[in-house]
FITI-206161 format. One record per residue: residue in one letter; x, y, z of N, C-alpha, C, O in turn. Coordinates in pm, whole numbers, padded with zeros to 5 digits, always signed. Layout:
<rs>
AXYZXYZXYZXYZ
...
</rs>
This chain:
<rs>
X+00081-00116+00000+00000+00000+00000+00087+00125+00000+00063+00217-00077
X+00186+00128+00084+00270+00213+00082+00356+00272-00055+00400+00386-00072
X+00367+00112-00178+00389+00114-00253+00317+00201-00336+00379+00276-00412
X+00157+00202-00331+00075+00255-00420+00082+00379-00405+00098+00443-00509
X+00075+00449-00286+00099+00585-00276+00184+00662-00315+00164+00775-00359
X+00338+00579-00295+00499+00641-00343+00428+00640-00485+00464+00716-00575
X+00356+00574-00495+00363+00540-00718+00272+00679-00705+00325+00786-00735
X+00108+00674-00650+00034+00775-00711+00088+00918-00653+00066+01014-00727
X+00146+00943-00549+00170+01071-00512+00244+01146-00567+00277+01253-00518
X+00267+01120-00634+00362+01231-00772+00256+01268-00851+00252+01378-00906
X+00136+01151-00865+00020+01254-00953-00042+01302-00910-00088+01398-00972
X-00081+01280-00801-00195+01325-00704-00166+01491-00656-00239+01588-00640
X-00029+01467-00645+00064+01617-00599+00025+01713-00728-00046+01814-00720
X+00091+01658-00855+00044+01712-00966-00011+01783-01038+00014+01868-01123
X-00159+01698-00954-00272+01735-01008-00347+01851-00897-00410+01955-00918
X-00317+01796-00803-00367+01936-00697-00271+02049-00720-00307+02166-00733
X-00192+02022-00723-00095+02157-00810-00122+02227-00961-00102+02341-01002
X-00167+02129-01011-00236+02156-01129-00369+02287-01129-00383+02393-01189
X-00451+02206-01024-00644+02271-01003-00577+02346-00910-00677+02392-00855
X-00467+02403-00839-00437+02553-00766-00397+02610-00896-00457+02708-00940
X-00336+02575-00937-00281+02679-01041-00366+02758-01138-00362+02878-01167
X-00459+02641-01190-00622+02691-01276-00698+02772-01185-00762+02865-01235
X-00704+02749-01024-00805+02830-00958-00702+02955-00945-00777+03051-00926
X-00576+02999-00945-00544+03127-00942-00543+03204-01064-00527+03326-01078
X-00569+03091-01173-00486+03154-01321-00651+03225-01290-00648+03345-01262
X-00815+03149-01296-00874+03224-01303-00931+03326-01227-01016+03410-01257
X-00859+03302-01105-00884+03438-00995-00807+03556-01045-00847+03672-01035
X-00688+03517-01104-00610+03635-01142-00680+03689-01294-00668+03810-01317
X-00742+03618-01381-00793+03672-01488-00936+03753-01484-00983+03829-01569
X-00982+03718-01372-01108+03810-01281-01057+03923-01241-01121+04023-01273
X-00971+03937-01188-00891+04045-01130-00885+04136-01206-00951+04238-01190
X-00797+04114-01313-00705+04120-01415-00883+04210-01507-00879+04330-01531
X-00982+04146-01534-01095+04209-01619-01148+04341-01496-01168+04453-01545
X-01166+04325-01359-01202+04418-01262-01109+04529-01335-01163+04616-01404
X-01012+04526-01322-00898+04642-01309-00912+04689-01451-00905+04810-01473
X-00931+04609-01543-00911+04705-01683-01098+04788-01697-01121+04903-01734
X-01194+04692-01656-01334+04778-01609-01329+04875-01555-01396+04965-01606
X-01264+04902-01449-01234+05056-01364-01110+05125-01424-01083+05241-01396
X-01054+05068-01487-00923+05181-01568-01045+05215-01699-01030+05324-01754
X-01149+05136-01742-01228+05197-01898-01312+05295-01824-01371+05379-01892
X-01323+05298-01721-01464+05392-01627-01397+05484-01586-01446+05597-01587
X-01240+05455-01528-01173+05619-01513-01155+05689-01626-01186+05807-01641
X-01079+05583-01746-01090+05691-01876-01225+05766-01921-01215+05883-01956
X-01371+05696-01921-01436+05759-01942-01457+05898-01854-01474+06005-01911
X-01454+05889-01730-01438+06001-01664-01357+06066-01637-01370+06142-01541
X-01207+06061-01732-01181+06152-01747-01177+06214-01818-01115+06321-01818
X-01279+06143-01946-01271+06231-02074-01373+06358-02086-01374+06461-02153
X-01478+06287-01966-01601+06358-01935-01523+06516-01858-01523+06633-01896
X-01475+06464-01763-01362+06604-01716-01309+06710-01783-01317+06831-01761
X-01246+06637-01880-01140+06738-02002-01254+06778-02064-01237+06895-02098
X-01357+06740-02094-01457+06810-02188-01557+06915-02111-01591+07017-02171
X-01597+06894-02000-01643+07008-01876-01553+07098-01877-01584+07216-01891
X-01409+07052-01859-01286+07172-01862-01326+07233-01957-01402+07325-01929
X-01292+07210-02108-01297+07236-02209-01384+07383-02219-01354+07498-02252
X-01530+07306-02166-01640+07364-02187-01627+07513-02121-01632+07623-02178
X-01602+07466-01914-01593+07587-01835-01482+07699-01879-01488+07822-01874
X-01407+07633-01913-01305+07736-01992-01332+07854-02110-01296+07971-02113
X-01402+07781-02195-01456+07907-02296-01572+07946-02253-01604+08058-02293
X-01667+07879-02169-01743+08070-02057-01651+08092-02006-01660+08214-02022
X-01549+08079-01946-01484+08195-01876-01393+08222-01930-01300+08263-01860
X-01374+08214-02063-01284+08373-02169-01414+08419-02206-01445+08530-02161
X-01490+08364-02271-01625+08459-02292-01695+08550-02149-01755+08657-02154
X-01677+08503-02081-01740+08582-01951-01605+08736-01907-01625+08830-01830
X-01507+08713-01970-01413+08733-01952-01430+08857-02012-01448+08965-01956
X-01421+08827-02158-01382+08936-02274-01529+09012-02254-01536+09118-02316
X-01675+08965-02162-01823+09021-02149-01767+09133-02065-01779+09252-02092
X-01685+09066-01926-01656+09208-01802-01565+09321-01878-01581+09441-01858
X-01487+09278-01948-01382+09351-01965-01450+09451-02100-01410+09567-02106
X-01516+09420-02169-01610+09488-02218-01715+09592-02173-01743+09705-02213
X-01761+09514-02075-01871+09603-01964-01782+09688-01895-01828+09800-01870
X-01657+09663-01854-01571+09740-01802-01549+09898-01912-01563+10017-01886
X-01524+09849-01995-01482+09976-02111-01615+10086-02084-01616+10192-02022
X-01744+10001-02167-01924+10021-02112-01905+10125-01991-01970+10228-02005
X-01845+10117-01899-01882+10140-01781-01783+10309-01751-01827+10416-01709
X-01624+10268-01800-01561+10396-01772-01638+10500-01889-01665+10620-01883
X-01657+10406-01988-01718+10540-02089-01839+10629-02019-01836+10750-01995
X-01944+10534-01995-02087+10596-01939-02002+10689-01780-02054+10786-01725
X-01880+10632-01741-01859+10766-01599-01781+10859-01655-01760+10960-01586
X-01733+10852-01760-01666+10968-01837-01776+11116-01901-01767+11239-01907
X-01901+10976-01946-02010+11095-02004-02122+11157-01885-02190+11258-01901
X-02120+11070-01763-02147+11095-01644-02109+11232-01603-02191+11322-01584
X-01965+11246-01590-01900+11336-01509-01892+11468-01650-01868+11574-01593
X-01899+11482-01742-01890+11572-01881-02051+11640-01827-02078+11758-01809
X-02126+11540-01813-02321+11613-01817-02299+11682-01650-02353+11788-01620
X-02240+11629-01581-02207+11684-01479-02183+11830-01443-02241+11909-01369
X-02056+11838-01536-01980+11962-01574-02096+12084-01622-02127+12186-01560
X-02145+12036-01747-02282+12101-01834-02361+12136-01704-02378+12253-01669
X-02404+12038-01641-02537+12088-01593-02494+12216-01440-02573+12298-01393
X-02364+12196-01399-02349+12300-01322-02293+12400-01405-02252+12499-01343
X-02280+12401-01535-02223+12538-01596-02378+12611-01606-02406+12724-01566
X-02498+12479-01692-02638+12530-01684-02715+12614-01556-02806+12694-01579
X-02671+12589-01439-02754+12606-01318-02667+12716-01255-02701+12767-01148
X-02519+12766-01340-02473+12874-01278-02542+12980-01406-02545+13101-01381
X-02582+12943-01506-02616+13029-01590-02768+13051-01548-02811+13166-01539
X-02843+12950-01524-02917+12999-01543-02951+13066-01380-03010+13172-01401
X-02940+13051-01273-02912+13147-01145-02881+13258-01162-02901+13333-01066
X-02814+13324-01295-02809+13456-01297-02901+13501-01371-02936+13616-01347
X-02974+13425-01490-03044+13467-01591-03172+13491-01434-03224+13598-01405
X-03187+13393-01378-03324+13463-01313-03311+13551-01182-03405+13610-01128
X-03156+13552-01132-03146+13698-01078-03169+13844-01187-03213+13954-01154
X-03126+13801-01311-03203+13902-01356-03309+13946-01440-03323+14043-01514
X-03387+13839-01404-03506+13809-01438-03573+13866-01343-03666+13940-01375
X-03542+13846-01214-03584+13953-01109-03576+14007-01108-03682+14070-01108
X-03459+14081-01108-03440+14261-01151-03521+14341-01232-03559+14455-01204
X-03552+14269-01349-03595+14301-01502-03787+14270-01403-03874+14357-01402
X-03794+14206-01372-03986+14249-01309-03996+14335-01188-04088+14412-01160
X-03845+14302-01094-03850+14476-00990-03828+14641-01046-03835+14740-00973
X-03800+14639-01193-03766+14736-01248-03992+14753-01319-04058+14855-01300
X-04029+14663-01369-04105+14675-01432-04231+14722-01301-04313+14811-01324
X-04227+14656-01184-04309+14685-01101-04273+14859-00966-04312+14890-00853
X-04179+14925-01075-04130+15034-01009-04050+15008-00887-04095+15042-00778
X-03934+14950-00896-03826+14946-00793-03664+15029-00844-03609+15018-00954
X-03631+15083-00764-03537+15177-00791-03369+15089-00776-03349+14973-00739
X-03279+15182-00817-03147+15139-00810-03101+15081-00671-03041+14974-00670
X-03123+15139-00570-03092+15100-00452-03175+14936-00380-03138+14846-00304
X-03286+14963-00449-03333+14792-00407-03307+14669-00530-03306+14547-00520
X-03288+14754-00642-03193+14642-00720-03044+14587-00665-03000+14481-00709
X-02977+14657-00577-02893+14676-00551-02868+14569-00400-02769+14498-00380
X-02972+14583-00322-03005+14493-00243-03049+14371-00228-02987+14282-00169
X-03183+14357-00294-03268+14223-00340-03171+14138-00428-03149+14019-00406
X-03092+14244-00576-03032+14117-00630-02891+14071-00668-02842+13991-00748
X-02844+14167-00567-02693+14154-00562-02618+14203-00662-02502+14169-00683
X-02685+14290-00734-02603+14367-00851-02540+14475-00790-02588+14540-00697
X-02396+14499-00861-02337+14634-00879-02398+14775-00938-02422+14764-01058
X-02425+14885-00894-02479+14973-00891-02450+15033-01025-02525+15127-01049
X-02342+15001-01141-02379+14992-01277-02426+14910-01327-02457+14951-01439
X-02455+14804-01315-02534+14693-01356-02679+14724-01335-02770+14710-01416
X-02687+14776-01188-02884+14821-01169-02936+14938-01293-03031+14950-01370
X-02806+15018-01256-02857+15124-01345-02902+15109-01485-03014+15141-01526
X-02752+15031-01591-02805+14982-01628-02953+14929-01719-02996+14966-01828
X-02993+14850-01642-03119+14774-01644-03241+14873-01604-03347+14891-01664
X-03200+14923-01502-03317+15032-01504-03344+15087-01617-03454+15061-01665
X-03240+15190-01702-03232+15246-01804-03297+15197-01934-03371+15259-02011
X-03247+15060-01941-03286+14978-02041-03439+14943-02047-03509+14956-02148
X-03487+14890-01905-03628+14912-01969-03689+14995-01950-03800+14993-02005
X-03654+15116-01861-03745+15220-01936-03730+15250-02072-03830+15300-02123
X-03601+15229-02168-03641+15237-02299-03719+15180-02390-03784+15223-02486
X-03696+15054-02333-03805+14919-02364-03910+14986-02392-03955+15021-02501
X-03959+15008-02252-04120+15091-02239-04167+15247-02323-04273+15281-02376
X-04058+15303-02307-04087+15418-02430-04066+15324-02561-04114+15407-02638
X-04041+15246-02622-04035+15201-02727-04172+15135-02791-04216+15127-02906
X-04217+15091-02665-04338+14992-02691-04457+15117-02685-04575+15103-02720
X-04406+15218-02642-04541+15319-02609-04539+15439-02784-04614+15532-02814
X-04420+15380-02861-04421+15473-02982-04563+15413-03043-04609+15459-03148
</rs>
């Protein structure tokens, strides 16, 4: 009996060496398909990545070249801002005198003399005169 074993145990060894070797070859070829499945699923996601990049990237040169545009937009409109600015206090110093003497010109018409032109509208006492003078010519003119 002892005999039979020395004889079969070289195959027996063999062969269980054999069915380990098939059960790793196909554990390792399982493996081996896992790993290239998740390397095809990272490439896909990273192609999905580079193409989001891709994407976020040209809005933001387009968003880019929009501010920097709106920027230009923006110093121009405070350039024409501050110009109407200028105008409208040159307007409001002009016209503050036109109706100081616009006043003058109806205290003259409602009989007020040099000395309360002189007071009421802050004119120089050739300036009242002046205006006094003037529309009484007015008024002799309109009375030809």
């Amino acid at each position: 009996m002892m005999e039979l074993v020395l004889t079969w145990s070289p195959v027996a060894v063999t062969v269980v060496f054999a069915i380990v070797a098939l059960w790793r070859l196909r554990a390792e070829k399982r493996a081996r398909q896992r790993l290239e499945n998740k390397l095809q699923a990272m490439e896909t996601v990273l192609k999905s990545a580079r193409q989001r990049h891709d994407s976020l990237a040209k809005q933001f040169n387009e968003l880019r070249a929009g501010s920097m545009g709106m920027g230009q937009k923006l110093a121009d409109l405070s350039a024409n801002v501050d110009e109407l600015l200028e105008k409208h206090v040159e307007l409001e110093m002009q016209d503050s005198e036109s109706r100081l003497y616009s006043r003058a010109s109806k205290m003259v018409d409602l009989g007020a003399d040099v000395d309360e032109l002189m007071q009421e509208c802050d004119l120089p006492k050739a300036e009242a005169e002046l205006l006094l003078n003037l529309r009484k010519r007015q008024a002799a003119n309109q009375q030809r």
